[in-house]
C-alpha positions in Angstrom: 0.0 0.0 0.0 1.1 3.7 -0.4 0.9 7.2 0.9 -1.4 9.7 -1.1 -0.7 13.1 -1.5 -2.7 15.4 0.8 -6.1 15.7 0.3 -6.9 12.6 -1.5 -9.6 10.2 0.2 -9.9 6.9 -0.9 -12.7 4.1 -1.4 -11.2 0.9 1.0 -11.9 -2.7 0.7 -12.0 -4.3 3.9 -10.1 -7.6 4.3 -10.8 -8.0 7.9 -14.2 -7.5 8.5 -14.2 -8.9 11.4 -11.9 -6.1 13.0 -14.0 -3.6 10.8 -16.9 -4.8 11.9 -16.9 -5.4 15.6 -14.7 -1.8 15.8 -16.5 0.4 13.8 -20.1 -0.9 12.5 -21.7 -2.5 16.0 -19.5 -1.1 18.6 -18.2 -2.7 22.0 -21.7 -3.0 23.1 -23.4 -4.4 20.2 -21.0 -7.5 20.2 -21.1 -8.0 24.1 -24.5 -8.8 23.8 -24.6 -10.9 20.6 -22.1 -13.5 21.6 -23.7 -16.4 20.3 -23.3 -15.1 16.9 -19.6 -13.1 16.9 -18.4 -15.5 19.7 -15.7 -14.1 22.5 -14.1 -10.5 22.2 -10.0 -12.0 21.7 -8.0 -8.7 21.9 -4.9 -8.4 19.9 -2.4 -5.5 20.6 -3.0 -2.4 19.2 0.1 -0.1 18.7 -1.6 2.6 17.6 -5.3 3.9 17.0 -4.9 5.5 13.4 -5.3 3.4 10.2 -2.3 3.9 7.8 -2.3 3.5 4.2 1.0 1.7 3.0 2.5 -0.1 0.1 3.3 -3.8 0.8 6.6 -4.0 -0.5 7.3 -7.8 0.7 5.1 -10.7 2.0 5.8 -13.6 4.5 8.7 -15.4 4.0 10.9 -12.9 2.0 14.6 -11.4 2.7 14.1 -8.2 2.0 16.9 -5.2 1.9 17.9 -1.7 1.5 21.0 -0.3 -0.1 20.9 3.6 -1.1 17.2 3.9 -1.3 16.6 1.1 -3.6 14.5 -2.1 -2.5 15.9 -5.5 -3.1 13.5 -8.7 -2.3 15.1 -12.3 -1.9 17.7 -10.6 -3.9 15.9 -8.9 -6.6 15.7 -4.9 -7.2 12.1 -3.6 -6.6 10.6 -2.4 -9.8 10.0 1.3 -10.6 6.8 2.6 -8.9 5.4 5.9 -10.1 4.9 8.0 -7.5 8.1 7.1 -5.2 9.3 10.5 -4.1 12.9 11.0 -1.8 13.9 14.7 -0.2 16.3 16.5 -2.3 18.6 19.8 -1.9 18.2 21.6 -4.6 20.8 24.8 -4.9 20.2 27.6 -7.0 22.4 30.5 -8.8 20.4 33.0 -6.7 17.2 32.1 -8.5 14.1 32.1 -6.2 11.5 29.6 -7.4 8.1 31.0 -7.5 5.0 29.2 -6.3 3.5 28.5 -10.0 6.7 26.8 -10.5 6.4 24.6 -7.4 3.3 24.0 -8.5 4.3 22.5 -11.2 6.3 20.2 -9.7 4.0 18.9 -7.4 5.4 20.4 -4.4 2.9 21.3 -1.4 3.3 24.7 0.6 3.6 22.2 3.3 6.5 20.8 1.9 8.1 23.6 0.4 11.6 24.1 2.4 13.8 26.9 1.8 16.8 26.7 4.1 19.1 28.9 2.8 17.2 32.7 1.4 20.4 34.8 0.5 23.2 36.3 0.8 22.6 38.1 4.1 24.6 36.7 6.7 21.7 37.9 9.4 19.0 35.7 7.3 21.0 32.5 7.3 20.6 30.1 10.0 23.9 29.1 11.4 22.8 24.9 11.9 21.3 25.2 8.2 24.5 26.7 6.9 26.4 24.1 8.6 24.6 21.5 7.2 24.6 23.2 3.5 28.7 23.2 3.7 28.9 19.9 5.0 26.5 18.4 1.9 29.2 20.2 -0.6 26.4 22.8 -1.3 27.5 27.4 -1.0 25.3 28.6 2.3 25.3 31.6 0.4 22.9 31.1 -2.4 19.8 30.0 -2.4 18.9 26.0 -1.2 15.6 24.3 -1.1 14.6 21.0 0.5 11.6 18.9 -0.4 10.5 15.8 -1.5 10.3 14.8 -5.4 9.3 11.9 -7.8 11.1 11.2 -10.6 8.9 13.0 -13.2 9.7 16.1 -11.0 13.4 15.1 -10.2 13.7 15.3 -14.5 11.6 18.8 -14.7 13.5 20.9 -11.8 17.3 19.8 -13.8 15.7 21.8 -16.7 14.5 24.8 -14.4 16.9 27.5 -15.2 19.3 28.5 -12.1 19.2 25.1 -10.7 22.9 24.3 -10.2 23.0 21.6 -8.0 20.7 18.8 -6.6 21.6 16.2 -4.0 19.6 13.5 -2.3 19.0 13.6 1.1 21.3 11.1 3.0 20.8 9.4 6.2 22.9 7.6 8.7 20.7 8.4 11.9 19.8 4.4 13.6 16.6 5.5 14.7 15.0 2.4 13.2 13.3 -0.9 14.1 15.0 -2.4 16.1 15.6 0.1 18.5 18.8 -1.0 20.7 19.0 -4.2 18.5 22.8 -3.6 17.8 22.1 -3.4 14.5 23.8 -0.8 12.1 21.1 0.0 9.7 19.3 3.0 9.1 16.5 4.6 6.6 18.3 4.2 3.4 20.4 1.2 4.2 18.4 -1.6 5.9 18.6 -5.2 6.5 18.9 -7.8 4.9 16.0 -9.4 6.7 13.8 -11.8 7.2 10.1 -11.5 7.0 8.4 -14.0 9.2 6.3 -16.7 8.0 3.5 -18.8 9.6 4.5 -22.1 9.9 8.1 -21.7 9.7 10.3 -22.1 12.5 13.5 -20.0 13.9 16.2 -20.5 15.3 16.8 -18.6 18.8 19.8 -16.2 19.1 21.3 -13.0 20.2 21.5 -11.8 16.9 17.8 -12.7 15.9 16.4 -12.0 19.5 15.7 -8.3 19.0 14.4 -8.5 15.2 11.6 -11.4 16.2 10.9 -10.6 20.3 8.0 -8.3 19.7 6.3 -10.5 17.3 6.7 -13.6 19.8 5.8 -11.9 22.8 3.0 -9.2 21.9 1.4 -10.3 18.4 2.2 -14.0 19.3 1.1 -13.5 22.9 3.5 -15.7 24.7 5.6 -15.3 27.7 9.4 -14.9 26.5 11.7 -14.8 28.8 15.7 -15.0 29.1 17.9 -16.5 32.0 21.3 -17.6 32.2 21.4 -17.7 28.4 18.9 -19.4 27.7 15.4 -18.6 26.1 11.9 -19.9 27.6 8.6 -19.9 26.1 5.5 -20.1 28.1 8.0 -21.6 30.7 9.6 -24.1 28.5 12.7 -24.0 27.5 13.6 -23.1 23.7 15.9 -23.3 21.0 13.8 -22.4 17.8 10.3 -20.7 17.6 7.4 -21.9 15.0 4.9 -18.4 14.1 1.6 -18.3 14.2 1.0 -15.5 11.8 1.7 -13.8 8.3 3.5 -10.9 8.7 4.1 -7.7 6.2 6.6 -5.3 5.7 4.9 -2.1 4.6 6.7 1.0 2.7 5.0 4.8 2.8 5.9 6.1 -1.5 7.3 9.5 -0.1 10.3 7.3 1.6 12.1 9.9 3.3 9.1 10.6 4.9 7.7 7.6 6.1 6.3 6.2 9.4 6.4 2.4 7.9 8.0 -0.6 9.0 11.5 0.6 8.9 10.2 2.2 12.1 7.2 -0.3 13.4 8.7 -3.8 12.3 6.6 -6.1 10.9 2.8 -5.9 10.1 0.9 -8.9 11.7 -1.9 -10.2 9.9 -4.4 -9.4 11.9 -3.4 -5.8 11.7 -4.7 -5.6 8.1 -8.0 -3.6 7.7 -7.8 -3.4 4.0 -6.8 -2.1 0.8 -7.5 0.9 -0.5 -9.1 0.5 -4.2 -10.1 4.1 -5.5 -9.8 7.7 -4.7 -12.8 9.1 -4.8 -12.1 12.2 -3.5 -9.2 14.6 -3.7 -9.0 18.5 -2.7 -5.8 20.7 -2.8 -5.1 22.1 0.4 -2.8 25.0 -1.0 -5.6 26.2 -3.6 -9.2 28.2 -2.7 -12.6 26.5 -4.1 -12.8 28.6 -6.7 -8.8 28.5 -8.0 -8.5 25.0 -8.5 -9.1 23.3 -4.9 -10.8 20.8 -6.2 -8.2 18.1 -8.6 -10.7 16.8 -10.9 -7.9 14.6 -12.3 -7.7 12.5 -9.5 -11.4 11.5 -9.3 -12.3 7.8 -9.4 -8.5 6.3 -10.5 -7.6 3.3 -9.2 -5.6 3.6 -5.9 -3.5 0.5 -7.1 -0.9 2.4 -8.9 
């Protein structure tokens, strides 16, 4: 699944119903009362509230891996997705890009970054100007961060006074797991292993803080580690067997994504559903009457 831009809403087909259903339709009370037909409430963990709309990017069962942004699966590059946007600087000759231009590239007021203004030592901010000299860029012209796709990364080369244009690097470990001892990060990930019902691991230091969350919260079982060695529900354990599916899920803007980088792996009982059409979609940087509403956009599939 995928991020849309702003403003877009989208038709979804659930594929749990019976989360959609006893959550959102009946309500708590509704079920309580009706137990001979939905049977016993079983509560799963819920990490957060909010539905997210992601693109699956590999299933149970696959190695998957990041190396400079681009997605490898069991090995194999991820094909081209329209629509995959990464944060750029973009340094100009002094040129100040106007809003119908960023319009034209797609680019949100929201999104729309200018870090460096001029030449005026007064108007530049010291950590920005920092961080311009250390990306190779001139903290005294002109430099813009934001996100683009690569129909837009191809139209800003030809905008005249573009000089430069980098990618936005990073090397922060801020990712799932947290305190794993792992040295991956956003762009560089992996390799790993997506969990599969059915199959079995084996138990280690190294694998410990990949799979733990999945055994012990989505699993529900007691996991537990003394004098080396692992129990399970009070047994002790060499190799664990899953219960469950699991998903790795990718947002399309990947520089800024909340998405499994972050969370881990998607259980499948955390799938809702999958979106199948936008149905509505409304500029937020535009009035009602100047083109708010992105006719365009109406009733395409949201399986791009």
């Amino acid at each position: 699944m995928f991020n849309f831009p702003a403003g877009d809403t989208v038709a979804l087909k659930v594929t749990n119903p019976d989360y959609y259903t006893s959550c959102y339709q009946f309500g708590r009370d509704f079920v309580n009362k009706r137990k001979d037909f939905f049977g016993d409430i079983v509560y799963r963990p819920v990490d957060r509230r909010e539905n997210f709309v992601k693109r699956c990017v590999a299933v149970a069962g696959d190695w998957l891996q990041i190396k400079d942004n681009q997605v490898y699966v069991n090995g194999q590059k991820q094909q081209k997705i329209p629509g995959i946007q990464f944060n750029y600087y973009i340094q100009t000759d002094g040129t100040l890009f106007t809003r119908s231009v960023l319009d034209k590239l797609g680019i949100s007021v929201a999104d729309d970054s200018l870090l460096i203004k001029s030449n005026h030592p007064e108007q530049i901010n010291q950590q920005n100007a920092q961080q311009i000299v250390e990306l190779g860029l001139n903290p005294q012209l002109p430099v813009y961060h934001f996100p683009l796709n690569e129909e837009a990364y191809t139209k800003i080369q030809q905008i005249a006074g573009v000089t430069k244009i980098k990618i936005e690097e990073s090397k922060h470990l801020d990712v799932f797991p947290l305190g794993g001892h792992k040295s991956w990060a956003r762009d560089n990930y992996g390799p790993v292993w997506i969990p599969k019902k059915g199959a079995t691991l084996i138990l280690n230091s190294y694998n410990l803080p990949i799979y733990e969350r999945a055994i012990r919260v989505y699993e529900n079982n007691k996991f537990e580690t003394k004098n080396g060695v692992y129990y399970i529900n009070g047994k002790p354990s060499k190799t664990y067997t899953f219960k469950m599916d699991y998903y790795w899920m990718m947002g399309d803007n990947r520089h800024n994504s909340a998405d499994s980088r972050y969370w881990g792996f998607v259980p499948e009982d955390h799938i809702v559903g999958r979106p199948i059409m936008i149905w509505l979609s409304l500029d937020n940087d535009k009035g009602w009457f100047s083109g708010k509403i992105r006719w365009n956009r109406f009733f395409r599939s949201a399986e791009r």
